[in-house]
C-alpha positions in Angstrom: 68.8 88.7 121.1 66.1 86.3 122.5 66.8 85.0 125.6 63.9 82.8 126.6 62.9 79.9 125.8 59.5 77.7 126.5 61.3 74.5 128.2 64.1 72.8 129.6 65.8 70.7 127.3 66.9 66.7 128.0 68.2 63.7 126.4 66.1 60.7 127.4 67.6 57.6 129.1 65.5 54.6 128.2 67.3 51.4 129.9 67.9 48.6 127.9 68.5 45.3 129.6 71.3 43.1 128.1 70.3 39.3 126.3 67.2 41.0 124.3 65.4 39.4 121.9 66.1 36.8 119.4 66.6 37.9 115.7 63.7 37.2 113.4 62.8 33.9 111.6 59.5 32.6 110.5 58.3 32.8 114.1 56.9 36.0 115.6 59.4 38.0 117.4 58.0 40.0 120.6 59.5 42.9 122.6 57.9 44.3 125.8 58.5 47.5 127.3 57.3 49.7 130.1 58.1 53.2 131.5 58.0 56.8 130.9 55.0 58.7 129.7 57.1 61.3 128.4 58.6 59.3 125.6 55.1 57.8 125.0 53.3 60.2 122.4 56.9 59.5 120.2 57.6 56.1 121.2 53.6 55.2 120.2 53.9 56.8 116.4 57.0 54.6 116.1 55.6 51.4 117.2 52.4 51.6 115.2 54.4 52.7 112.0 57.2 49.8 112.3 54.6 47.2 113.0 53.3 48.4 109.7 56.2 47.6 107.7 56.9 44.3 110.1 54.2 42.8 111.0 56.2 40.1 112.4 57.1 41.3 115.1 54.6 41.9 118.3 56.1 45.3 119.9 54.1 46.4 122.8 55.1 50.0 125.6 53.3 50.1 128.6 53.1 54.0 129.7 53.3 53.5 133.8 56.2 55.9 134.5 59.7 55.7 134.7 59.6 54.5 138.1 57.9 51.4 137.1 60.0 51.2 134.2 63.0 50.8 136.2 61.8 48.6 138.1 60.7 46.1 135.9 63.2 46.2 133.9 65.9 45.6 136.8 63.6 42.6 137.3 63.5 40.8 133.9 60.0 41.2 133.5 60.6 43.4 130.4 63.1 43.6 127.2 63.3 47.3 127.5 62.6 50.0 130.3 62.1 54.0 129.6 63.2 56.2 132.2 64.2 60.4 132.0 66.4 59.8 134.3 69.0 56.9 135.1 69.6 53.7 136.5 72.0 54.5 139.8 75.3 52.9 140.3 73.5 50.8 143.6 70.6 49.5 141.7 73.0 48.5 138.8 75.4 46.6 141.2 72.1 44.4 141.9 71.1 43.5 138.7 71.3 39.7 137.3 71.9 41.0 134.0 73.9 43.6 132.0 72.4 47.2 132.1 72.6 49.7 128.9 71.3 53.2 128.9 70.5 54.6 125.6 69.2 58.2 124.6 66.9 57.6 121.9 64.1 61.2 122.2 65.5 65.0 123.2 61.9 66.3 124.7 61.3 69.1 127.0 59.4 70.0 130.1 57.4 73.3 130.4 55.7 75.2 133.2 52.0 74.9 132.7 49.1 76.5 134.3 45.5 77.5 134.0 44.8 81.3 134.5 41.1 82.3 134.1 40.9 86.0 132.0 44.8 85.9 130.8 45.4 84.7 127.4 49.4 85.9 127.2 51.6 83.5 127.4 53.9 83.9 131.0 57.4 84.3 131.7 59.1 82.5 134.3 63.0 83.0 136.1 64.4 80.2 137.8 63.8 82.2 140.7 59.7 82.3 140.2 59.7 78.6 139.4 61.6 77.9 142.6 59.7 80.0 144.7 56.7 78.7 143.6 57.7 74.9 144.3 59.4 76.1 148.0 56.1 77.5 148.7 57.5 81.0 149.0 55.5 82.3 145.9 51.9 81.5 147.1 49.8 84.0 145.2 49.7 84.4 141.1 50.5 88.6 141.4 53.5 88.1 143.7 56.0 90.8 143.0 58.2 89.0 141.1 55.7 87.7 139.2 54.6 91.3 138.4 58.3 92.2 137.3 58.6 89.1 135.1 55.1 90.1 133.2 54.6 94.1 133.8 52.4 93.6 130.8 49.6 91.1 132.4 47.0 91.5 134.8 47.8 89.2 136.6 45.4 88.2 139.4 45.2 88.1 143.4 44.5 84.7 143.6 46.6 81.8 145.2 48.6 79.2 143.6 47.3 76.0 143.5 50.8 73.7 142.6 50.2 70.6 141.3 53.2 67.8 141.1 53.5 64.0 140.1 52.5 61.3 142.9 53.8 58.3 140.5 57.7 57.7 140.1 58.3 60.0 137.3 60.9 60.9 135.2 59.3 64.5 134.3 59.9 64.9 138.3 63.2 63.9 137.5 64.0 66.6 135.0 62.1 69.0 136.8 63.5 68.8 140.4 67.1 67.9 138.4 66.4 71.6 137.1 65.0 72.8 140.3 68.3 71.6 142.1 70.8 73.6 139.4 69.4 77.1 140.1 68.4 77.0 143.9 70.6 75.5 146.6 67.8 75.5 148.7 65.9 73.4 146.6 68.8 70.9 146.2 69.5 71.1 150.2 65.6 70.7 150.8 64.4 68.3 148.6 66.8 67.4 145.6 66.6 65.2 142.4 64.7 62.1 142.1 61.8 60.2 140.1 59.8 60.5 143.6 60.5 63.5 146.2 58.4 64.7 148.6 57.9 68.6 147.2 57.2 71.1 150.2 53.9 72.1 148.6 51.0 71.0 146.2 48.7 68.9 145.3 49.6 65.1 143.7 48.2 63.7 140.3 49.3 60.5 138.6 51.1 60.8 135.0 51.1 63.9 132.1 47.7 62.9 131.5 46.4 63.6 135.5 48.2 66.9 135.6 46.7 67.9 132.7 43.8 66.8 133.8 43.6 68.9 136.9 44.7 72.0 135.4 42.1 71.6 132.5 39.4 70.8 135.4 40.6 73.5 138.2 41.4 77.6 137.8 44.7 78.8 139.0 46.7 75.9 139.3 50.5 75.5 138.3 52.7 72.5 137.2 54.9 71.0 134.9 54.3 68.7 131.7 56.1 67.1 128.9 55.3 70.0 126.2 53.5 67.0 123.8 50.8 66.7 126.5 50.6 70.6 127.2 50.5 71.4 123.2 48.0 68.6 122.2 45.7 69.2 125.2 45.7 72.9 124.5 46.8 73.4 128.2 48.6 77.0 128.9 52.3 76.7 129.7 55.2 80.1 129.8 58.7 81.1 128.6 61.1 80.3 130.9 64.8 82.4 131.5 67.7 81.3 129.4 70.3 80.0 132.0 73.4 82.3 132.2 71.7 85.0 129.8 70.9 88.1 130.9 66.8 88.8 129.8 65.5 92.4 129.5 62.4 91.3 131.5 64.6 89.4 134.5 67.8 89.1 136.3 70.5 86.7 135.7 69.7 83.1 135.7 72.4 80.8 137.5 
């Protein structure tokens, strides 16, 4: 039975704000929106192909993060706001006007690195990826990274982790993972757009963490898959939750 997989599934939340727009008539009809960059590589392919078959109406998506999305959208400044993760009950007992959240894209997050000389493809437990993250796995060959991949050389080297500095909804999803299968983690640090992780190095968007991984040997995080497949960036198999692998222990 195969019981890995290369990502953690989600539904993503975009947050619509109630009134919209107006329905069409001989004017131009224009929609903004702002928010996550982990819908954008879908969301862009649907606005330049429906602007094709309606010109009429002016759709524009500002990728700035879900943070930002939020934000603005709680502000009226535009139609619709893309977020992974959603609106909380406080900010929505704030808000002038009526909130929706609406899952529109299932995407997935992956653990991705850059590991000079190894060309397989890694396997992670929700222990390693914890580890890692709490700063208790420092070096690429730890010993449980050697169990999870007896087949790969892997190297003595440390591990330079890299996490999001902008309000993101890819932190969301992966500290919301993070804080399933360690209770440390979720005592420590826990879920959020914007944490402060224990250990690692900040870059702003996909597109900066795939940046510094492309740029610098032996570093670690985590990307929407779309940015990690199209920018040919390394990223692992990671544990099946409750499945018992025959290259790891139970998941939780």
């Amino acid at each position: 039975m195969q019981t890995t997989r290369r990502a953690f599934s989600l539904a993503l939340l975009p947050i619509v704000s109630g009134g919209g727009v107006g329905a069409a008539t001989n004017e131009d009809v224009r929609l903004t929106s702002a928010g996550s960059t982990f819908i954008y590589p879908m969301l862009g392919v649907w606005l330049r192909e429906y602007t094709k078959i309606h010109p009429e109406f002016k759709l524009a998506y500002d990728p700035v993060g879900s943070g930002k999305g939020i934000a603005r959208t709680l502000v009226g400044t535009v139609d619709v706001g893309a977020s992974d993760g959603p609106i909380t009950d406080a900010q929505l007992k704030d808000t002038p006007k009526r909130i929706l959240h609406v899952p529109v894209v299932l995407g997935a997050v992956v653990p991705a690195y850059s590991l000079p000389g190894v060309s397989e493809d890694l396997r992670f437990t929700s222990e390693i990826l914890a580890g890692i993250y709490l700063g208790k796995i420092k070096r690429w060959n730890d010993p449980a990274l050697v169990r999870a991949n007896p087949n790969v050389r892997l190297p003595n080297h440390e591990i330079s982790v890299l996490f999001r500095t902008d309000s993101s909804g890819t932190t969301y999803v992966w500290t919301d993972y993070l804080s399933k299968i360690s209770s440390e983690w979720k005592g420590r640090v826990g879920v959020g757009t914007s944490v402060s992780f224990p250990v690692g190095l900040g870059a702003r968007f996909n597109e900066g963490i795939v940046a510094e991984i492309k740029n610098q040997p032996y570093t670690f995080g985590y990307l929407q898959s779309t940015y990690a497949i199209e920018n040919h960036v390394q990223y692992g198999s990671v544990q099946n939750c409750g499945f018992r692998s025959k290259w790891g222990t139970d998941s939780v």
